[in-house]
One Martini backbone bead per residue (centre of mass of N, CA, C, O) as a GRO file, in nm:
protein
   97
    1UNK     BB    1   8.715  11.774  10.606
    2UNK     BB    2   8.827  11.518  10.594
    3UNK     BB    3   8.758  11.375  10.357
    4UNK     BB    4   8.979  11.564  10.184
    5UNK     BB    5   9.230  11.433  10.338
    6UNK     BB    6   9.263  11.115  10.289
    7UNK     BB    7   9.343  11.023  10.013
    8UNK     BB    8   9.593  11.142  10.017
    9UNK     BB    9   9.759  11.062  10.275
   10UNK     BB   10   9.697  10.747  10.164
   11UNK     BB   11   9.892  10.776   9.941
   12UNK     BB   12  10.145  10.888  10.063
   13UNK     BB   13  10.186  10.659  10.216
   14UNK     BB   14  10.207  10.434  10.003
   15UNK     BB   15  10.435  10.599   9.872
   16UNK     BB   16  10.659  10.514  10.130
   17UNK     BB   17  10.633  10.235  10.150
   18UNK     BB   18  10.738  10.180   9.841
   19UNK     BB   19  10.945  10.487   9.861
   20UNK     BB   20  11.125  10.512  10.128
   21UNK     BB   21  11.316  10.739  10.027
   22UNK     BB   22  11.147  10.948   9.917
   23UNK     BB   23  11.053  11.280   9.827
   24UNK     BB   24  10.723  11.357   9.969
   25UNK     BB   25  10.449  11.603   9.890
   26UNK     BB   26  10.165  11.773  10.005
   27UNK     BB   27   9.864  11.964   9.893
   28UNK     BB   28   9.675  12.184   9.992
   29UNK     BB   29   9.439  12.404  10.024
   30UNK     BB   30   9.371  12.400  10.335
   31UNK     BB   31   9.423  12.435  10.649
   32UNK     BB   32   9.248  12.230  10.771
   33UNK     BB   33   9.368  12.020  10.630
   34UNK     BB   34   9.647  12.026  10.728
   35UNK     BB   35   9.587  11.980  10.983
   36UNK     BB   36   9.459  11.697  10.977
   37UNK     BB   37   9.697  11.551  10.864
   38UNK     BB   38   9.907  11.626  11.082
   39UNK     BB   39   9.733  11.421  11.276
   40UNK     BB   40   9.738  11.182  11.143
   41UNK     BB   41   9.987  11.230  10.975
   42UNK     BB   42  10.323  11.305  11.124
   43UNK     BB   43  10.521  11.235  10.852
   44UNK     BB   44  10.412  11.409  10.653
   45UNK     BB   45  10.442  11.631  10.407
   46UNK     BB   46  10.235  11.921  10.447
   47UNK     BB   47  10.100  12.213  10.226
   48UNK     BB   48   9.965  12.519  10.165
   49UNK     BB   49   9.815  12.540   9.831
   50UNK     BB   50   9.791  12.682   9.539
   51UNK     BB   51   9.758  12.608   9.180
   52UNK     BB   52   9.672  12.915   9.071
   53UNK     BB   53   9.962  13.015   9.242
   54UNK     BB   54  10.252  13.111   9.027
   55UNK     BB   55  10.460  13.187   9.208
   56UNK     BB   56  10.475  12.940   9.393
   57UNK     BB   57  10.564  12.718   9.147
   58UNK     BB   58  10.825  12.842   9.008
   59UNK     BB   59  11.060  12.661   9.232
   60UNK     BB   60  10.904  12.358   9.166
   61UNK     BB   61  11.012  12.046   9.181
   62UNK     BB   62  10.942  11.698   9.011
   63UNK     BB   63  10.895  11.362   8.914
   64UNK     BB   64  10.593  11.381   9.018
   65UNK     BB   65  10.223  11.439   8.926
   66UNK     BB   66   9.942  11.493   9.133
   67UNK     BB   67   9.566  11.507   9.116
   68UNK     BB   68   9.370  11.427   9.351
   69UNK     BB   69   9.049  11.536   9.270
   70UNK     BB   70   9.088  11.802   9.141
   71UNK     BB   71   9.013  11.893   8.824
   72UNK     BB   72   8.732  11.875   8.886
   73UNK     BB   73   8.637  12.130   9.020
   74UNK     BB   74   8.698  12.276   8.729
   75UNK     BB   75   8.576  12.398   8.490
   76UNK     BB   76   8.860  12.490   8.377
   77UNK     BB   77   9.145  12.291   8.339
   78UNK     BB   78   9.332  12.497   8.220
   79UNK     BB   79   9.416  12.668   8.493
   80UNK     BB   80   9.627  12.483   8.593
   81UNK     BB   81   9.840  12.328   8.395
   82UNK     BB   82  10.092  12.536   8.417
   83UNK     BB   83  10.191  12.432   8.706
   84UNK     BB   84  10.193  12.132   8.668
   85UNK     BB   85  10.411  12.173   8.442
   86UNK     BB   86  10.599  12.325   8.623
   87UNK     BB   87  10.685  12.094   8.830
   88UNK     BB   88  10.777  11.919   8.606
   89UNK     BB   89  11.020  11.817   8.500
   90UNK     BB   90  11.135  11.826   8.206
   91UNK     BB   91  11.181  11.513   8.139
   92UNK     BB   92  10.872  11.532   8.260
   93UNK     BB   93  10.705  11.728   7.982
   94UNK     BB   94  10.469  11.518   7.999
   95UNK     BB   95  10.084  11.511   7.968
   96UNK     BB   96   9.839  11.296   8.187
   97UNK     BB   97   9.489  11.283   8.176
   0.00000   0.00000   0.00000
């Protein structure tokens, strides 16, 4: 369960280092992997959410949006798609896999 935790948590620090006024939010599929986020790293903001709810996307808005890891896990890329391009910001609605 840690394992599916560090990468994000640690790319997450490391944009708090690099963007330091940036407001980051990082997001897992299952809730004990951010209870060990939330364990490891207490200052990051992380949130349990799926990518494939629809409802749960319509009002979040990000000018970056990534999926470290995320992608591969899907037989068909195809069902995240509309929910990761609804959530970046219009400006940024360039999808770049």
């Amino acid at each position: 369960m840690l394992i599916s935790v560090l990468p994000l948590e640690h790319f997450q620090c490391y944009l708090k280092e690099r963007f330091a006024d940036s407001d980051i939010t990082g997001y897992e599929f299952l809730e004990e992997s951010v209870s060990a986020g939330n364990e490891l790293f207490p200052n990051l903001n992380l949130i349990q959410a799926d990518i494939l709810d629809t409802s749960y996307w319509d009002n979040k808005q990000y000018d970056v949006v990534t999926m470290l890891g995320v992608l591969c896990i899907f037989d068909d890329i195809k069902l995240p798609l509309p929910n990761i391009r609804k959530n970046a910001q219009k400006k940024w609605q360039n999808l770049h896999i």
